[in-house]
FIZA-277871 format. One record per atom (N, C-alpha, C): atom name; chain; residue number from 1; x, z, y negated. Coordinates in Angstrom, 3 decimals. Layout:
BEGIN
("CA" "A" NUM (X Z Y))
...
END
This chain:
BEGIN
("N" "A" 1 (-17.719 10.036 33.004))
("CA" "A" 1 (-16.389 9.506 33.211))
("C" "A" 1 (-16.441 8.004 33.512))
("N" "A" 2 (-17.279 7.709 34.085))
("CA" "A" 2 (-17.724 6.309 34.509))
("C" "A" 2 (-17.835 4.936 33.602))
("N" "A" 3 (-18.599 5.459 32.089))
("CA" "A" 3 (-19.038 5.305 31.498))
("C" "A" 3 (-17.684 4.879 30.629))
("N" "A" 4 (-16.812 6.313 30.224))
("CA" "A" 4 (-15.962 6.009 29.541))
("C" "A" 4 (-14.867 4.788 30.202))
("N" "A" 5 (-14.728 4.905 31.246))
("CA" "A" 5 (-13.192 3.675 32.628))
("C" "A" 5 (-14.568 2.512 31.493))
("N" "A" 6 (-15.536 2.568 32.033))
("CA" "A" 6 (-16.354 0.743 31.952))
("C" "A" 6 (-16.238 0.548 30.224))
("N" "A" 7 (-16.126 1.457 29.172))
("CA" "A" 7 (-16.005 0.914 28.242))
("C" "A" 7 (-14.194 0.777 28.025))
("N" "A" 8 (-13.411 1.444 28.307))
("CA" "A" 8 (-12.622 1.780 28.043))
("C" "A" 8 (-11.727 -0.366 28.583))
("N" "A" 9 (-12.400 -0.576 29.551))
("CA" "A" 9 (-12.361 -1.895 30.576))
("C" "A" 9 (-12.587 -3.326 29.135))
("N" "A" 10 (-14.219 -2.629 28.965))
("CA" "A" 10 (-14.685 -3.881 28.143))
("C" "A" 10 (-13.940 -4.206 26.953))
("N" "A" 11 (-13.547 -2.702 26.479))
("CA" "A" 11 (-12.640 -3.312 25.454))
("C" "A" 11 (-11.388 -3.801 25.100))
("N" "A" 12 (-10.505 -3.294 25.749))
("CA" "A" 12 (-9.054 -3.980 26.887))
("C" "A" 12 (-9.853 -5.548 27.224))
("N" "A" 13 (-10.486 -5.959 27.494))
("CA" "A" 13 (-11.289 -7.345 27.858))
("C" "A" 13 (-11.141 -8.629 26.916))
("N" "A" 14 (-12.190 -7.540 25.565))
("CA" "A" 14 (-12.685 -8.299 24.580))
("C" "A" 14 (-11.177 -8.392 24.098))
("N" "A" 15 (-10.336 -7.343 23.732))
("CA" "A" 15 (-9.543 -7.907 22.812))
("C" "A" 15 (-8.171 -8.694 23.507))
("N" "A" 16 (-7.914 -8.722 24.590))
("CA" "A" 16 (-7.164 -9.932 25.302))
("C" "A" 16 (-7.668 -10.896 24.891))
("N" "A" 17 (-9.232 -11.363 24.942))
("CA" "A" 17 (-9.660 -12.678 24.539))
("C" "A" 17 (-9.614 -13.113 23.346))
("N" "A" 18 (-9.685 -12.118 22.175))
("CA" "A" 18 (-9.548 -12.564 21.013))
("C" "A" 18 (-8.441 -12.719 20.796))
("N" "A" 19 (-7.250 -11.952 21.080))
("CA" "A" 19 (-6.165 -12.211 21.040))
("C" "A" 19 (-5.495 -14.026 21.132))
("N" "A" 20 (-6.317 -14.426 22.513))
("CA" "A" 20 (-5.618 -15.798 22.707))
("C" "A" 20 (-6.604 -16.812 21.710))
("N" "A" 21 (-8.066 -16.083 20.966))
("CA" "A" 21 (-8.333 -17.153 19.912))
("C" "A" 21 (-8.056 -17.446 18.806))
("N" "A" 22 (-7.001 -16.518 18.587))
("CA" "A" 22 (-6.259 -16.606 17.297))
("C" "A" 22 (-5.587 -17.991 16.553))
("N" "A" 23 (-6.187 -18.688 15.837))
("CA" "A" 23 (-5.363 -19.846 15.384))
("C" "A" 23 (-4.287 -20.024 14.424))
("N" "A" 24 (-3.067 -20.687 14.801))
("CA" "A" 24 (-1.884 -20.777 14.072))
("C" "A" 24 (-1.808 -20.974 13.068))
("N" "A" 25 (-1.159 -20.081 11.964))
("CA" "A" 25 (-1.776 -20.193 10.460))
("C" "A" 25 (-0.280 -21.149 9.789))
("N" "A" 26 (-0.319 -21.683 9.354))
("CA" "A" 26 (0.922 -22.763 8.318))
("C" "A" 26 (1.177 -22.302 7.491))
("N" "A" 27 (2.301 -21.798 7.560))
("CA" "A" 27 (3.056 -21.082 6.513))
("C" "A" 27 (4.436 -21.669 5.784))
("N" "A" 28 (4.780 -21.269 4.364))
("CA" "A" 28 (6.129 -22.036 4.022))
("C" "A" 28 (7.062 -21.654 4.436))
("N" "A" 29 (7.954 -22.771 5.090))
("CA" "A" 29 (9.096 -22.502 5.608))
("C" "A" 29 (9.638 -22.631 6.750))
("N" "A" 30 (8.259 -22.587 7.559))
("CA" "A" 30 (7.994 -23.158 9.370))
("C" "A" 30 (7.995 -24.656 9.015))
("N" "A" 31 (8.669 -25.126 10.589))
("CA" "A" 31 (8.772 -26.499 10.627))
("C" "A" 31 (7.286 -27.443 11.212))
("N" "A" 32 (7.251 -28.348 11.044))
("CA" "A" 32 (6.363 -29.275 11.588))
("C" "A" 32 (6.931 -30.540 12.471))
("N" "A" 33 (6.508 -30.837 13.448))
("CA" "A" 33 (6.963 -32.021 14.145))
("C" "A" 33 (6.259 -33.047 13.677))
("N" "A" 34 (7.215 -34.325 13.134))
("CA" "A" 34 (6.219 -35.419 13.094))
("C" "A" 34 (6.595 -36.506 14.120))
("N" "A" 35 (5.794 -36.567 14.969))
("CA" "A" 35 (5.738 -37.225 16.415))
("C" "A" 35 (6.009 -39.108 16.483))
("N" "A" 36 (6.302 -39.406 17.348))
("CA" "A" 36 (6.568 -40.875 17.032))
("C" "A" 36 (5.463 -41.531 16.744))
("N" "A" 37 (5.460 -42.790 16.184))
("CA" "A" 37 (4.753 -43.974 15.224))
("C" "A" 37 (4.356 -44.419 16.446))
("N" "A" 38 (2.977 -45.190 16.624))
("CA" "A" 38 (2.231 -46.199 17.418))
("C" "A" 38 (3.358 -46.850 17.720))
("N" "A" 39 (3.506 -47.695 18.856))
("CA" "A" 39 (4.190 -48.479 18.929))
("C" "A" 39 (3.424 -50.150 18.047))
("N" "A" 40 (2.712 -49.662 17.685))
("CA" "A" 40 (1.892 -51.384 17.053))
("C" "A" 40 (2.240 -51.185 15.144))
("N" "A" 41 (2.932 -49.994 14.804))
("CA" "A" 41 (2.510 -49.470 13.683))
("C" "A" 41 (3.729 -49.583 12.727))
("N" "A" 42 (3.941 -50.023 11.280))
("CA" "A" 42 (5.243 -49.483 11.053))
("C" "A" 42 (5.392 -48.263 10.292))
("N" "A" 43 (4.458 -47.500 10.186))
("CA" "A" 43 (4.055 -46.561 9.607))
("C" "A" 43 (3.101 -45.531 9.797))
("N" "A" 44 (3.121 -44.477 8.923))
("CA" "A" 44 (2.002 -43.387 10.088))
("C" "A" 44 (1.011 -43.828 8.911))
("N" "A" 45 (-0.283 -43.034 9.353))
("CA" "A" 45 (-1.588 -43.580 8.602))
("C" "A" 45 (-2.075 -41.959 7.367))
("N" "A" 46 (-1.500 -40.820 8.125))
("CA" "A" 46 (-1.699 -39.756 7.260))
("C" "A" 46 (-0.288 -39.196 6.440))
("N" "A" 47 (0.781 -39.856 6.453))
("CA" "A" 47 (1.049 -39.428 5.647))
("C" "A" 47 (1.857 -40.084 4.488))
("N" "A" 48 (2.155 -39.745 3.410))
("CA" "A" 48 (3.304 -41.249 2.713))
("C" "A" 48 (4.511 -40.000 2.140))
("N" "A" 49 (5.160 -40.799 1.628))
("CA" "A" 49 (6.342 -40.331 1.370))
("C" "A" 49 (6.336 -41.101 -0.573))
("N" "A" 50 (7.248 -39.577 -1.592))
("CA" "A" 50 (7.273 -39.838 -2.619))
("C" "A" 50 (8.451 -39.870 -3.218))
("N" "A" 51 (8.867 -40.487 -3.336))
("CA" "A" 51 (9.992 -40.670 -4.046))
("C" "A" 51 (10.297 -40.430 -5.823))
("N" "A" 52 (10.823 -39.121 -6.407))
("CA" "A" 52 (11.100 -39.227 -7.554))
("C" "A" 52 (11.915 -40.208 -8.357))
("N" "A" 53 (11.688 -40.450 -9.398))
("CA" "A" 53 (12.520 -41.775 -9.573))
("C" "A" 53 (12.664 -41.369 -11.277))
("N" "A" 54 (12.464 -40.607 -12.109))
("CA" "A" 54 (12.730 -40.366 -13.264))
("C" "A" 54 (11.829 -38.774 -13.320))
("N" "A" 55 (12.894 -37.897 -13.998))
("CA" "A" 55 (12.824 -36.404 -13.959))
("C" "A" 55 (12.431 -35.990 -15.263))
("N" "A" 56 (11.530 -35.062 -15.222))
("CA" "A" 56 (11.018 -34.713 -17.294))
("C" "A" 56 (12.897 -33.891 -17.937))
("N" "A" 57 (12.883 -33.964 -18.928))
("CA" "A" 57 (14.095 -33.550 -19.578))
("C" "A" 57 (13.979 -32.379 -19.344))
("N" "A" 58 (12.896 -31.268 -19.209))
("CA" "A" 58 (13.209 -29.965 -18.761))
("C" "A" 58 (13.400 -29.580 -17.577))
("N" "A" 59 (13.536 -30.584 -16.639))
("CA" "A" 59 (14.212 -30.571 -14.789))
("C" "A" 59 (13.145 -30.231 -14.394))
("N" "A" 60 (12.673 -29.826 -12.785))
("CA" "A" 60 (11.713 -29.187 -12.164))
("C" "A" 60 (12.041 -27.947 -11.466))
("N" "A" 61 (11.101 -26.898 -11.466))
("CA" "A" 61 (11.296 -25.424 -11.412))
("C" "A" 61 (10.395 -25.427 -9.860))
("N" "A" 62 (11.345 -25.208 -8.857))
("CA" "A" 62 (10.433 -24.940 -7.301))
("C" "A" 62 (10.488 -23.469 -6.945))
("N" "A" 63 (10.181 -22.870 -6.208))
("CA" "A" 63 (10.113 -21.541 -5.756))
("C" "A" 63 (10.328 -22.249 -4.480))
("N" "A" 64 (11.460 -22.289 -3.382))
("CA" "A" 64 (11.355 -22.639 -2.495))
("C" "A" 64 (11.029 -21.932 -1.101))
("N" "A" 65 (10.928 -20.412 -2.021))
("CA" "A" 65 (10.672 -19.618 -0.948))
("C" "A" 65 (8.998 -19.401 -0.666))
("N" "A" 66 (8.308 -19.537 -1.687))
("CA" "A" 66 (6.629 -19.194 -1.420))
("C" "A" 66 (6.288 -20.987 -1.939))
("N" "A" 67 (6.879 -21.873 -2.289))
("CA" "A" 67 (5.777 -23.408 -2.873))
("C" "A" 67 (5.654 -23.451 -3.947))
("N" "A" 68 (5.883 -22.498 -4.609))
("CA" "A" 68 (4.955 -22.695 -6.035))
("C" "A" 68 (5.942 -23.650 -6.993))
("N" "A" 69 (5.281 -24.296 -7.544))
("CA" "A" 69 (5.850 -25.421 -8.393))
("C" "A" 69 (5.755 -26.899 -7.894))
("N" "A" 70 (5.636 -26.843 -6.331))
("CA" "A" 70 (5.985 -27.738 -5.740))
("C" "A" 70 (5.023 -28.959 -6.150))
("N" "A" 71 (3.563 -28.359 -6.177))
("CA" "A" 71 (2.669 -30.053 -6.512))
("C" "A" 71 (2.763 -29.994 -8.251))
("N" "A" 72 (2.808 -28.733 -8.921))
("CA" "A" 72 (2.928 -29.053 -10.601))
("C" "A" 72 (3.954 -29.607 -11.148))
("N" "A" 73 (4.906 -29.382 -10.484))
("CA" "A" 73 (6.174 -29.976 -10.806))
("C" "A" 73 (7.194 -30.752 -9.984))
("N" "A" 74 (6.840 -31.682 -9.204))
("CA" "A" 74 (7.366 -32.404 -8.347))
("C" "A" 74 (6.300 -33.648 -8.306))
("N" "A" 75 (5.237 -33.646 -8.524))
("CA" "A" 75 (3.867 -34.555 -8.803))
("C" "A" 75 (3.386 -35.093 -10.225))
("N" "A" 76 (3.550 -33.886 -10.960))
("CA" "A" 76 (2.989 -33.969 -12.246))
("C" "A" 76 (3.864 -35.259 -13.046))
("N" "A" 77 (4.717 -33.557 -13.726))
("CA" "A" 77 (5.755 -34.999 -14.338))
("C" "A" 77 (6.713 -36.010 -13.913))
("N" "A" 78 (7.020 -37.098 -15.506))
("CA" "A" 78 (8.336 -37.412 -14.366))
("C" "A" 78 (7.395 -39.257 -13.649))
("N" "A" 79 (8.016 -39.908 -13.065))
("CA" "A" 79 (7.726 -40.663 -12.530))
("C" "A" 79 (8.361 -40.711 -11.084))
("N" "A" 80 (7.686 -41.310 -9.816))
("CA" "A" 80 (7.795 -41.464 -8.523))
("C" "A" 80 (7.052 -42.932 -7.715))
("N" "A" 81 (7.259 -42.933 -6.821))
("CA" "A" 81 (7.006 -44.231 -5.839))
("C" "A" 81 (6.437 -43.777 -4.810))
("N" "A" 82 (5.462 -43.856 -4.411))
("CA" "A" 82 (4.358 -43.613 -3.234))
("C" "A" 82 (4.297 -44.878 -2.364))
("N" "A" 83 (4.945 -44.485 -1.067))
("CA" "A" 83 (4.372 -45.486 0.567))
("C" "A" 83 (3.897 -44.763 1.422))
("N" "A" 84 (3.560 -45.572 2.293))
("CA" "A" 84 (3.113 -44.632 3.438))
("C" "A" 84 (4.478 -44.092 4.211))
("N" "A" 85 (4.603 -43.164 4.750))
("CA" "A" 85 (5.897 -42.563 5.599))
("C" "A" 85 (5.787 -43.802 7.199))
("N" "A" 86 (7.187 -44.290 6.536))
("CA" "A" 86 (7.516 -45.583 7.959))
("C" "A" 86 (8.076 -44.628 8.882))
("N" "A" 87 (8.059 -45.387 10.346))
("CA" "A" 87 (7.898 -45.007 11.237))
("C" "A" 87 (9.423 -44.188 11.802))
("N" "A" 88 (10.494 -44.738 10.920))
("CA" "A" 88 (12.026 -44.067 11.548))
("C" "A" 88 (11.738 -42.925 10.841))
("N" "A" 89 (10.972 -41.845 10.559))
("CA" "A" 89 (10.758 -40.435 10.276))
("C" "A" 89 (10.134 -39.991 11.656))
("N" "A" 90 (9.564 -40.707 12.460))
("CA" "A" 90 (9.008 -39.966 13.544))
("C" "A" 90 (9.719 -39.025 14.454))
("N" "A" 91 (9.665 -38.492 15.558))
("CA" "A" 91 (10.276 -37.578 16.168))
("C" "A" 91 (10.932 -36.810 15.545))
("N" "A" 92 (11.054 -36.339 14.657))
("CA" "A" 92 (11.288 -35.536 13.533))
("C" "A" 92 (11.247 -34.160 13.512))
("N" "A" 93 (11.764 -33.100 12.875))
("CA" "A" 93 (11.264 -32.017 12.456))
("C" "A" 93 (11.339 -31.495 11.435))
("N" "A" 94 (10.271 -31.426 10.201))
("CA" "A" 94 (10.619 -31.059 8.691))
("C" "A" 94 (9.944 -29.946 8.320))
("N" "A" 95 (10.396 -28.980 6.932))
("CA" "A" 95 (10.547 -27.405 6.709))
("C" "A" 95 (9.669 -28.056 5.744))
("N" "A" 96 (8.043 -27.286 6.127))
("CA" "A" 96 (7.354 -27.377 5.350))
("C" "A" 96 (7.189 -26.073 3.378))
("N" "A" 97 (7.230 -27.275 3.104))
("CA" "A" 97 (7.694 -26.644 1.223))
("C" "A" 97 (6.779 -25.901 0.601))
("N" "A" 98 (4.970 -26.668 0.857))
("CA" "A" 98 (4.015 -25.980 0.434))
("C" "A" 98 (2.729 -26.431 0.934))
("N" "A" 99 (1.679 -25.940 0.563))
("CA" "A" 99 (0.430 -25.814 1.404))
("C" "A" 99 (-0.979 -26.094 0.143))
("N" "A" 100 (-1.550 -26.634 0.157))
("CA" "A" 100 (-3.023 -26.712 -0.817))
("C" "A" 100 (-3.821 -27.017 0.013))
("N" "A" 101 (-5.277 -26.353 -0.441))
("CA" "A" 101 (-6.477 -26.829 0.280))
("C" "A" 101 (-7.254 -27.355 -1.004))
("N" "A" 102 (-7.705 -28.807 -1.191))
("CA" "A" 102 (-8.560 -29.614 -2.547))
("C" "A" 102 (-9.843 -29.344 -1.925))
("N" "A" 103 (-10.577 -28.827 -2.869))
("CA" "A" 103 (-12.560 -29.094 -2.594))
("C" "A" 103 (-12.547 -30.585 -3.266))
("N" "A" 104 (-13.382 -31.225 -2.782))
("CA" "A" 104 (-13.522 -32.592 -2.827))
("C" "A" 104 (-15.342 -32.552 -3.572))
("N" "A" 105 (-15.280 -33.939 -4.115))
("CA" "A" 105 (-16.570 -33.934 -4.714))
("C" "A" 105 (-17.588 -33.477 -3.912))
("N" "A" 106 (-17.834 -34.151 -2.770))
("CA" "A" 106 (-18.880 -34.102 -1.415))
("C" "A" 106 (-18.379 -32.370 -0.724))
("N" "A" 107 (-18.112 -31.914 -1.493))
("CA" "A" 107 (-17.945 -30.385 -1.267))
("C" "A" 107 (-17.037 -30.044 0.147))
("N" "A" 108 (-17.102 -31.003 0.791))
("CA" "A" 108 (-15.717 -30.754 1.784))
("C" "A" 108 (-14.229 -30.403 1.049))
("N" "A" 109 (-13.653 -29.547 2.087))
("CA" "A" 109 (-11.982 -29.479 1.428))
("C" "A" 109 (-11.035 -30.250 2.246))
("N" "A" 110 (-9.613 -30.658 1.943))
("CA" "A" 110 (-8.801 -31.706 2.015))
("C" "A" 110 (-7.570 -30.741 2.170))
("N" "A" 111 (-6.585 -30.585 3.308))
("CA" "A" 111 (-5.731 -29.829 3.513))
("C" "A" 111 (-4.373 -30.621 3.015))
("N" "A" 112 (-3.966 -29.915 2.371))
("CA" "A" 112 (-2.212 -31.170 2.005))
("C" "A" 112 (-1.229 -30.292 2.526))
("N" "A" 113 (-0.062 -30.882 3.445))
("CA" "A" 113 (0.488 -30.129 3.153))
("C" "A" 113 (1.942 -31.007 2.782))
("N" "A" 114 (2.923 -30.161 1.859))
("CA" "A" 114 (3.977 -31.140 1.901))
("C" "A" 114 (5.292 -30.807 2.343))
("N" "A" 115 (6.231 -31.279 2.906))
("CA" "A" 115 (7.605 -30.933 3.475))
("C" "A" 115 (8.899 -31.931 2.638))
("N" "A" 116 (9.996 -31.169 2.998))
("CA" "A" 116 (11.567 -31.571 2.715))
("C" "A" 116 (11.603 -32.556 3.474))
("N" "A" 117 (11.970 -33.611 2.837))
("CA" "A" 117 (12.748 -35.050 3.902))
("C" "A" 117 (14.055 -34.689 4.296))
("N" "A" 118 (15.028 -33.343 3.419))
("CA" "A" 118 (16.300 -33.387 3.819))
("C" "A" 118 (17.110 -34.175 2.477))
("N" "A" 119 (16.329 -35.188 2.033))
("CA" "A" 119 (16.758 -35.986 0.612))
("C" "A" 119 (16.248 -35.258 -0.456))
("N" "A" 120 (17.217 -34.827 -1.283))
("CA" "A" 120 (16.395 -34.395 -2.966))
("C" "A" 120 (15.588 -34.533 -3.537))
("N" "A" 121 (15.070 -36.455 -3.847))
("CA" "A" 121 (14.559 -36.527 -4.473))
("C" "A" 121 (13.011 -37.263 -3.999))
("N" "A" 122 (12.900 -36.889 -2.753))
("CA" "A" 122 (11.561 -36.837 -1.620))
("C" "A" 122 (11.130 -36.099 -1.263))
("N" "A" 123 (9.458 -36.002 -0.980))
("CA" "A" 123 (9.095 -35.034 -0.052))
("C" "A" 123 (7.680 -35.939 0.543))
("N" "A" 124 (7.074 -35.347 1.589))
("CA" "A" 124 (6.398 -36.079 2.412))
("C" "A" 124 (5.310 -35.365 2.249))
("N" "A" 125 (4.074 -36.222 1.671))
("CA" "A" 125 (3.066 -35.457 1.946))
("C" "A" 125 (1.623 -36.084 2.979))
("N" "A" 126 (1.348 -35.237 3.417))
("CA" "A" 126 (0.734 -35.016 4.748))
("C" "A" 126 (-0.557 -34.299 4.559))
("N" "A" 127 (-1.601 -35.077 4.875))
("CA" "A" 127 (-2.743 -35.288 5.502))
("C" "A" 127 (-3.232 -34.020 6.562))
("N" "A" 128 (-3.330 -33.392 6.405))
("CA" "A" 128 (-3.039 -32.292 7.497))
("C" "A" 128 (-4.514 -32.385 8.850))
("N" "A" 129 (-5.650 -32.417 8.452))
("CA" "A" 129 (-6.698 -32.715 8.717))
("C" "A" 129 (-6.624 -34.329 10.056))
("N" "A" 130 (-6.271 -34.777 9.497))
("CA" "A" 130 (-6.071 -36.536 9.700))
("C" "A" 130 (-4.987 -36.733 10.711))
("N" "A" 131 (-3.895 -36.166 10.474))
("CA" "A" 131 (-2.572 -36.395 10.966))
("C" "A" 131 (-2.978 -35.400 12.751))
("N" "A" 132 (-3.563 -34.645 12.573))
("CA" "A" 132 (-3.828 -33.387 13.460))
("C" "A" 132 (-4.717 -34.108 14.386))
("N" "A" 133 (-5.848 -34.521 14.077))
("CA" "A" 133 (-6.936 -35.623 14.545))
("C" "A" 133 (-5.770 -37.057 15.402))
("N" "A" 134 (-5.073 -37.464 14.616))
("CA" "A" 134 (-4.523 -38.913 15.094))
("C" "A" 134 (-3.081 -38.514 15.914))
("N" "A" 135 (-3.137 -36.729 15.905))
("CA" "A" 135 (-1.637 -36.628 16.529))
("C" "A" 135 (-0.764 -37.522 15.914))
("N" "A" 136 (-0.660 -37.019 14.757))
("CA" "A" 136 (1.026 -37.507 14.114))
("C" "A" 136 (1.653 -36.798 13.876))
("N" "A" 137 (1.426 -34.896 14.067))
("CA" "A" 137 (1.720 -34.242 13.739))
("C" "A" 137 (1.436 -32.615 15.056))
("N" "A" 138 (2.566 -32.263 15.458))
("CA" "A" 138 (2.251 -30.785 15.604))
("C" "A" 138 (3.251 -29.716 15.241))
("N" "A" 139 (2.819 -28.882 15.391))
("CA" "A" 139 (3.497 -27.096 15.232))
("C" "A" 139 (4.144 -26.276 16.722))
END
């Protein structure tokens, strides 16, 4: 009986602890905070902002509920304007659109993720790795 209370203990134990090591997974549709700009800065360093500026004649097709389309067809075709995201986006909170992880030559991977500005023909993409590191960003 002893035996069974002390395991019955350890494992009630172990899985409280794993429980709290669970890490927050990023999903579409949850928001992201993007936190205020350095005060020395006029801009954040992980992420820029894209601006569409001419659309392919067959429009762009998003799935806004799962991402999909979002980097083939919001990136691809079509022409846009890339800056870095200035600093009056900070304190913010934006509905993230979609999620990629890039393997990189040097065999590391590169987390993107990108969100709604709220404007049509923008979306912000974000450094996820970088931004997380420099706190420009939490969940």
């Amino acid at each position: 009986m002893r035996i069974f209370i002390l395991l019955f203990f350890s494992n009630f134990i172990t899985s409280a602890f794993a429980q709290q090591m669970v890490d927050k997974s990023i999903e579409i549709g949850m928001t992201v905070h993007i936190n205020k700009c350095n005060a020395t800065k006029k801009s954040f360093e992980s992420m820029d902002i894209y601006t569409k500026t001419r659309y392919p004649k067959t429009g762009i097709k998003i799935d806004t509920l799962t991402g999909d389309g979002i980097f083939e067809n919001f990136f691809a075709p079509g022409d846009f304007d890339a800056k870095r995201l200035p600093c009056e986006y900070g304190n913010k909170n934006f509905k993230i659109a979609a999620f990629r992880t890039f393997d990189e030559k040097d065999g590391k991977q590169r987390r993107v993720m990108i969100c709604y500005t709220g404007k049509k023909r923008s979306m912000i993409w974000v450094e996820v790795d970088k931004a997380l590191e420099l706190k420009e960003i939490e969940f």
